[in-house]
C-alpha positions in Angstrom: 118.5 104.7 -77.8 118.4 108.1 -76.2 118.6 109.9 -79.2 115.9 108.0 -80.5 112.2 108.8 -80.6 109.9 107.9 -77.8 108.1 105.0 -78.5 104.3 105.0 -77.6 103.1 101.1 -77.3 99.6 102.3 -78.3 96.3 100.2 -77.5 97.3 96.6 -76.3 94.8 94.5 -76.3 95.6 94.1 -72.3 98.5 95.1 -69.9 99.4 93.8 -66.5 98.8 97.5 -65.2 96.3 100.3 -64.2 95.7 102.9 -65.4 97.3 102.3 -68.8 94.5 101.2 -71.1 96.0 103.2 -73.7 99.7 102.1 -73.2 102.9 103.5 -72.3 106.0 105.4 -73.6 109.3 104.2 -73.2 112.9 106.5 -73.5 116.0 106.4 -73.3 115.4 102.2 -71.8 112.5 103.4 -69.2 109.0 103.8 -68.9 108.5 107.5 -69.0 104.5 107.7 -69.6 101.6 105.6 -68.8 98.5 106.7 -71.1 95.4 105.9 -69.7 91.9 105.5 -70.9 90.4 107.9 -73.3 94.0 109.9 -73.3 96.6 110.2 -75.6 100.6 110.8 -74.6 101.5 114.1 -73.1 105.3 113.2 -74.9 105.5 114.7 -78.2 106.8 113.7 -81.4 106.4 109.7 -80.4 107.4 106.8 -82.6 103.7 104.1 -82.2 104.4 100.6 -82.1 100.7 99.4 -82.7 100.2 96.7 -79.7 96.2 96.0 -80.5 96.9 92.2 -80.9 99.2 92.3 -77.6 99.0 91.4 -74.4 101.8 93.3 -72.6 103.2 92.3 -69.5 106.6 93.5 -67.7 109.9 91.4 -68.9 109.5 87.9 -67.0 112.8 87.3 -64.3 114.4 84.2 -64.0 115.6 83.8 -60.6 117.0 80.8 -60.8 118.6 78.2 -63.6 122.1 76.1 -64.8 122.7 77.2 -68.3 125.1 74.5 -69.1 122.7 72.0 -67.9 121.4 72.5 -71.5 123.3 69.5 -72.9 122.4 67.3 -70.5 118.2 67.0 -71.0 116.5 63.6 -70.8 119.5 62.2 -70.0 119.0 58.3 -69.5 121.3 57.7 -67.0 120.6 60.8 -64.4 116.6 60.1 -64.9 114.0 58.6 -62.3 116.0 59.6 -59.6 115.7 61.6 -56.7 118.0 64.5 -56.2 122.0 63.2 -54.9 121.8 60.0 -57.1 120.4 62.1 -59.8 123.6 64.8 -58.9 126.1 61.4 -58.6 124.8 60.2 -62.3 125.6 63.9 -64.2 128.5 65.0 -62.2 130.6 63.1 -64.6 129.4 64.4 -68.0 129.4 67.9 -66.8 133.3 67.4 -65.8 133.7 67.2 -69.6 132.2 70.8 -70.0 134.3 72.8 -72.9 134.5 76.6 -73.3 132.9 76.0 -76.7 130.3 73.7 -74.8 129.6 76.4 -72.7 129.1 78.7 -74.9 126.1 76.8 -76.7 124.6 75.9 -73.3 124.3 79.4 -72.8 123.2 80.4 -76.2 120.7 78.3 -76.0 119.2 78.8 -72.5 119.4 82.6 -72.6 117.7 82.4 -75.9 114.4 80.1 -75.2 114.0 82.3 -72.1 113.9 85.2 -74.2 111.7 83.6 -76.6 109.2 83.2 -73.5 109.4 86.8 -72.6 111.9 86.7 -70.0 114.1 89.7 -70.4 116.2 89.1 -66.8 118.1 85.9 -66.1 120.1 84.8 -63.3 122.5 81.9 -63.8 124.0 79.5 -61.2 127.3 78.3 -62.8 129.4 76.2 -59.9 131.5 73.6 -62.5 135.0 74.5 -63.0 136.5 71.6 -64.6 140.3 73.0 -65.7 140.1 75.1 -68.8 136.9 76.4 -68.1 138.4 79.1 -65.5 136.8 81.9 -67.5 133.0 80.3 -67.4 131.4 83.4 -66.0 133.5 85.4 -68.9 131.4 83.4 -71.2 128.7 83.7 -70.3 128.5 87.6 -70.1 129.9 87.7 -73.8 126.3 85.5 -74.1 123.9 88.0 -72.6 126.4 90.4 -74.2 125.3 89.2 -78.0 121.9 88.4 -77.3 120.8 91.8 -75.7 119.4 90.2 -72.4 119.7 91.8 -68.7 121.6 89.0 -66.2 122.4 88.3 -62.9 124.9 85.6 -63.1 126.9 84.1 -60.1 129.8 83.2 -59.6 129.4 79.9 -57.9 131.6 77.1 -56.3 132.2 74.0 -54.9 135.3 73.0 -52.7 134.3 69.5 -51.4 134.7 66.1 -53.8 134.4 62.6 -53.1 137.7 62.7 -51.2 135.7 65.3 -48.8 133.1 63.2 -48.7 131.2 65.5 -51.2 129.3 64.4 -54.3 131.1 66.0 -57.0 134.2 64.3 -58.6 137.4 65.9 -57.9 138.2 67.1 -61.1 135.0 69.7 -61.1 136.0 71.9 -57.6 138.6 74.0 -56.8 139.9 75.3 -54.0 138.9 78.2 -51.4 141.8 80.9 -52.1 141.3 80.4 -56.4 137.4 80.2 -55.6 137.7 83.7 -53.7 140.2 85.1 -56.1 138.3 84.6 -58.6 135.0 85.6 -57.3 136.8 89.1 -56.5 138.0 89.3 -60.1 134.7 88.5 -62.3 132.7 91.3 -59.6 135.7 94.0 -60.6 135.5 93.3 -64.3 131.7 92.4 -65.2 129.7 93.9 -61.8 127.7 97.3 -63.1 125.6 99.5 -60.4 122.5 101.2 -61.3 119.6 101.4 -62.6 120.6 101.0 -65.9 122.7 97.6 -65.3 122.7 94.7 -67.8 125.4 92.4 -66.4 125.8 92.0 -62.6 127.2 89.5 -60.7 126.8 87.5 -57.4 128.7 84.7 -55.6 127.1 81.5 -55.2 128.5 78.5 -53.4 126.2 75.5 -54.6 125.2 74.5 -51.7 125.8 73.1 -48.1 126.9 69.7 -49.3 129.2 71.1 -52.0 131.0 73.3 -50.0 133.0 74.0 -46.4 131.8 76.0 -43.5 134.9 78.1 -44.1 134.3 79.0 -47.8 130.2 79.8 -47.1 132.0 81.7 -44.6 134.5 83.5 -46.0 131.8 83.9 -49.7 129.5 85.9 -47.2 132.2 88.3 -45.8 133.1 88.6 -49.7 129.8 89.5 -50.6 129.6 92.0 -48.0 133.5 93.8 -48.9 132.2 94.3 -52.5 128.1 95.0 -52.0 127.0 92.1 -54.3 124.2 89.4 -53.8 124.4 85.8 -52.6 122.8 82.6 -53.9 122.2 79.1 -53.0 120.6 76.0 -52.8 118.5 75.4 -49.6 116.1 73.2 -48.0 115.4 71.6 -51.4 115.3 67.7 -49.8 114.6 65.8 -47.0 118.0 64.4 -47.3 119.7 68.1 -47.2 118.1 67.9 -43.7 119.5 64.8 -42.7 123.0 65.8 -44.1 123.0 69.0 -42.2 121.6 67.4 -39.0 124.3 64.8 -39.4 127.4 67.6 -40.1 126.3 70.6 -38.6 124.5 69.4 -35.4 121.3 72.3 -37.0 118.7 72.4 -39.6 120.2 74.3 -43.1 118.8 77.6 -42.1 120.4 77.4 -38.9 123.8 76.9 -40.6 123.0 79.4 -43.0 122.8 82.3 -40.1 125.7 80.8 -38.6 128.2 81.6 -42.2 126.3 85.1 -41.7 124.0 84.1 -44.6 120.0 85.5 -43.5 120.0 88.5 -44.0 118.4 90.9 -47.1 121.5 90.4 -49.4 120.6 86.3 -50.4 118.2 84.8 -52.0 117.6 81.1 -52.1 116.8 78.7 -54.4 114.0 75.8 -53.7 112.6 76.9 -50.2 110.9 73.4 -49.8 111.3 72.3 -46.3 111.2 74.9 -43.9 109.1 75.3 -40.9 107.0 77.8 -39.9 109.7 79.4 -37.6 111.9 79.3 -40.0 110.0 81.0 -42.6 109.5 83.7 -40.2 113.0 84.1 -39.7 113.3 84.5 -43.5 110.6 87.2 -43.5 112.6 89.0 -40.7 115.8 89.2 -42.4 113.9 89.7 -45.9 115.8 86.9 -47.6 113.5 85.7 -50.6 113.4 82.7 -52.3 113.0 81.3 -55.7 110.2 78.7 -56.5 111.2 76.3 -59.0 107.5 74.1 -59.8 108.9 71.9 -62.6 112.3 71.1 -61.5 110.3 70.1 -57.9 107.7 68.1 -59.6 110.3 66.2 -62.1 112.9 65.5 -59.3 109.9 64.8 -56.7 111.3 66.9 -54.3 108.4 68.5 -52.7 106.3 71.8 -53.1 107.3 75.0 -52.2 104.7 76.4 -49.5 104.2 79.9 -51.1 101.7 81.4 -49.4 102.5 80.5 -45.9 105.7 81.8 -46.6 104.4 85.5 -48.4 102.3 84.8 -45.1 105.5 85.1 -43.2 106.6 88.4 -45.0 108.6 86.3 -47.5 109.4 87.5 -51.1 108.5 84.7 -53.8 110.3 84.6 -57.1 110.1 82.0 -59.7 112.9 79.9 -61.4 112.9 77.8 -64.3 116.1 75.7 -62.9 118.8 73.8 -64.7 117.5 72.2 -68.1 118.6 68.9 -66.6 115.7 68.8 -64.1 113.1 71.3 -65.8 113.9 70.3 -68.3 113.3 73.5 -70.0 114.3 77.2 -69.9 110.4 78.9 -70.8 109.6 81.1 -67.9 106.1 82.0 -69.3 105.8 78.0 -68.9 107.1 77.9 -65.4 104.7 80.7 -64.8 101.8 78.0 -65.6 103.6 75.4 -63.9 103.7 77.0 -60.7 100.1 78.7 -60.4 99.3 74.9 -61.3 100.9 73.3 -58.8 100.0 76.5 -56.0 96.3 75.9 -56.9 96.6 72.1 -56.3 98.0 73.1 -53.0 95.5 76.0 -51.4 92.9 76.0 -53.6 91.1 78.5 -56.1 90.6 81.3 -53.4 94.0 81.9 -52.2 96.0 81.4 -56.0 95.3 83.2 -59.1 96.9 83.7 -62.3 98.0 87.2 -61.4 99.9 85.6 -58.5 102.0 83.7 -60.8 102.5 86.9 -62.9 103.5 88.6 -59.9 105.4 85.7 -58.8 107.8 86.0 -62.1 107.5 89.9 -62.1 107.7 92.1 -58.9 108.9 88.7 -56.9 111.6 87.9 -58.6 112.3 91.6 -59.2 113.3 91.3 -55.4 115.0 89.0 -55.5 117.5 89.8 -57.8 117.3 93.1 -55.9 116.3 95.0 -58.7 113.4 97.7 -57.8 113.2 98.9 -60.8 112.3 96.2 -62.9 109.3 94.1 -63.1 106.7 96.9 -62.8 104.9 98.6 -65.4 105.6 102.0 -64.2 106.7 105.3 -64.7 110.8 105.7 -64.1 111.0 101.6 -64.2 112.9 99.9 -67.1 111.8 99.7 -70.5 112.1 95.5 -70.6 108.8 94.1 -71.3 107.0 90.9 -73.2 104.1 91.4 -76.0 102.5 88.3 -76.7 99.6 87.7 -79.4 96.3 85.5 -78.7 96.2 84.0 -82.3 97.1 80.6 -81.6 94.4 77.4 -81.2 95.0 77.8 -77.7 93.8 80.9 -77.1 91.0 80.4 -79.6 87.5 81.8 -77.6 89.5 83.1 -74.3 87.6 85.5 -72.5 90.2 87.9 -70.1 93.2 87.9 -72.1 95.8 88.1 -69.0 94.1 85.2 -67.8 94.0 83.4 -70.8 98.4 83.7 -71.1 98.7 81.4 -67.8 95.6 79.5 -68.2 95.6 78.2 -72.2 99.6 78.1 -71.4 101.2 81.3 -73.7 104.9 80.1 -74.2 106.2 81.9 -76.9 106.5 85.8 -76.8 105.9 87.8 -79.9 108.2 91.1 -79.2 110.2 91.4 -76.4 112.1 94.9 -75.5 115.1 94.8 -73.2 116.0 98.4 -71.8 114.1 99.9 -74.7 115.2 98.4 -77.5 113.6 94.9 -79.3 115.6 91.8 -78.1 112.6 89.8 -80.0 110.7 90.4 -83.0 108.1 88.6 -84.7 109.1 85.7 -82.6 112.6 85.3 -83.4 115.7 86.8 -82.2 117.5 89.1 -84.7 120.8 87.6 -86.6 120.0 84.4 -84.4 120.6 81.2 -86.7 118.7 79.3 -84.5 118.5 76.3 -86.8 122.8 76.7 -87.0 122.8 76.7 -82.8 120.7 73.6 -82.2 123.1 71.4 -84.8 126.2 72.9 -82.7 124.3 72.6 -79.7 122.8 68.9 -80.2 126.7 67.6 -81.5 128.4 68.9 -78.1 125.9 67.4 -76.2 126.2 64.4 -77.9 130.5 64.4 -77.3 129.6 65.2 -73.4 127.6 62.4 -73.2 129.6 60.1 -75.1 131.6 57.3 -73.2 
């Protein structure tokens, strides 16, 4: 691509930016030329992708989500039910995860979210049922194929049943392989730079999943090799109680004491926190990701977004495991949670550029990637292009506005580090009708028995 022409993405009908009326020019996978009003490029000899029926946003960033959890949506038995009985009913049909399985879970996940515009994804894979050793492998073969940027973690659980956990025995392993192999898939996969497409981050599932020593000993990790840490926290009531009950502290208590708060994690859910606690999370600039439909569906609670921004805390948005979404369209969850942040504080403190920035600049932090999610000179070249020709945009008025409010879910183009991941709606040399057979009949085995 850096041989190739610059591409000037001339005259969208509106882009989530000033000062580029006229649109930019990408090179080489970055933005290299905003054009503004009544201006044409500065860069010679450009290649013009006409973008009059476009809205143009930055590439969405999923900060959150379970790719395998793909084969398990709507499923009867794990449905009306809060979180750990929810956990207890699907813990045994995700022990029977396959490599091939996998694969499809994560052909299909990364796919609908690039069909929705998101060009970053972060994954949370924790189940390691034997054979499927070489899950994160997979999954970067995935991103690989498709064309899309990812952040995936190398997650972990090391307490079953027999600990006292929730998770069957047959899905954890133990602290040295979990380590071992956290230290492996960062030496292999992990790239630095601006310019990175696969990275990777370790990600123990969460404080009743794991021991002290492992969230321990995954921090220290973390730290040795310069690489991000995830988990779930404060997402229930009931992870309160547990923690109270263990730990003798409140989960962001225990978090500091594994030498978790600090600028390096990011956490998924966020629900329950007080207001100390939030400014505690300011303080060590550790940001979360807000996950609105997987909250709603599961009845966990609501993420308090503005009194944490309030607090100095970065908000980023998640579209969660497909078992409790259950979907994988970020330009949905985008909707979802100015929705449900409206609902909460009202039409003078949320707007629908706050969920844009929410999915955009917020999650760009905290993936701890500056240089995506901006529309910006020197910034990457991933953004989404979607059209307003559908019945639901039919007599819209502001057409940024009218992508969160008449609920835009399907992008039209979609670049990736300068080059098209998406085209006229579809992926290129994606059978898609081929992946959902594939994808429905190993679903259907999991579930089966």
């Amino acid at each position: 691509m850096n041989d190739a022409k610059p591409i000037w993405i001339r005259d969208p009908l509106a882009i989530l930016a000033d000062g580029a009326e006229r649109g930019i020019v990408v090179k080489g996978g970055q933005i290299i030329e905003l054009v503004p009003a009544g201006a044409a490029p500065a860069t010679a000899d450009v290649a013009v992708f006409d973008a009059g029926d476009h809205v143009v946003l930055p590439g969405l960033i999923n900060t959150h989500h379970h790719f395998y959890q793909t084969l398990t949506r709507a499923l009867p038995a794990a449905m009306d039910r809060e979180l750990f009985p929810w956990l207890q009913a699907l813990y045994p049909v995700w022990a029977k995860l396959t490599p091939d399985a996998l694969d499809l879970g994560v052909t299909v996940a990364m796919s609908e979210l690039l069909l929705s515009g998101c060009t970053t994804t972060t994954d949370h894979h924790y189940v390691f049922p034997a054979g499927l050793e070489d899950a994160v492998d997979i999954e970067v073969a995935v991103a690989r194929r498709l064309g899309v940027r990812v952040l995936l973690t190398r997650g972990s659980m090391n307490l079953s049943q027999r600990d006292g956990g929730l998770p069957p025995d047959s899905v954890v392993q133990d602290e040295d392989t979990i380590l071992a192999d956290s230290a492996r898939v960062v030496g292999k996969h992990h790239q630095r730079g601006a310019d990175a497409m696969v990275q990777i981050a370790l990600a123990p599932c969460s404080p009743f999943s794991v021991s002290t020593s492992l969230m321990r000993a995954t921090a220290d990790l973390a730290d040795k090799l310069d690489v991000r840490l995830h988990t779930h926290l404060a997402e229930t009531e009931d992870e309160n109680r547990f923690c109270q009950e263990m730990f003798g502290c409140r989960p962001l208590d225990y978090l500091e004491q594994c030498g978790w708060l600090n600028a390096r994690t990011w956490l998924a859910h966020g629900i329950f926190f007080n207001a100390d606690e939030m400014k505690r999370l300011g303080k060590a600039k550790t940001t979360i990701s807000h996950c609105a439909c997987s909250n709603q569906l599961l009845a966990s609670g609501c993420c308090p977004v503005c009194e944490m921004e309030e607090a100095g805390v970065g908000i980023g948005i998640g579209v969660d495991g497909s078992a409790s979404n259950d979907g994988s369209n970020l330009m949905q969850e985008v909707r979802a949670a100015f929705l449900l942040q409206r609902a909460r504080y009202g039409v003078t403190k949320v707007s629908h550029k706050d969920a844009l920035r929410w999915a955009t600049k917020g999650s760009a932090a905290c993936v701890g990637r500056p240089e995506l999610g901006e529309i910006a000179v020197g910034k990457a070249a991933d953004l989404a292009l979607f059209r307003l020709d559908e019945l639901r945009f039919s007599g819209h008025g502001d057409p940024l506005a009218a992508l969160v409010l008449c609920g835009a879910h399907r992008a039209d183009r979609v670049m990736v580090a300068g080059k098209w991941a998406v085209i006229d709606g579809a992926i290129p040399g994606l059978d898609v009708a081929d992946v959902i057979q594939r994808h429905s009949s190993a679903a259907r085995a999991m579930q089966a028995g």
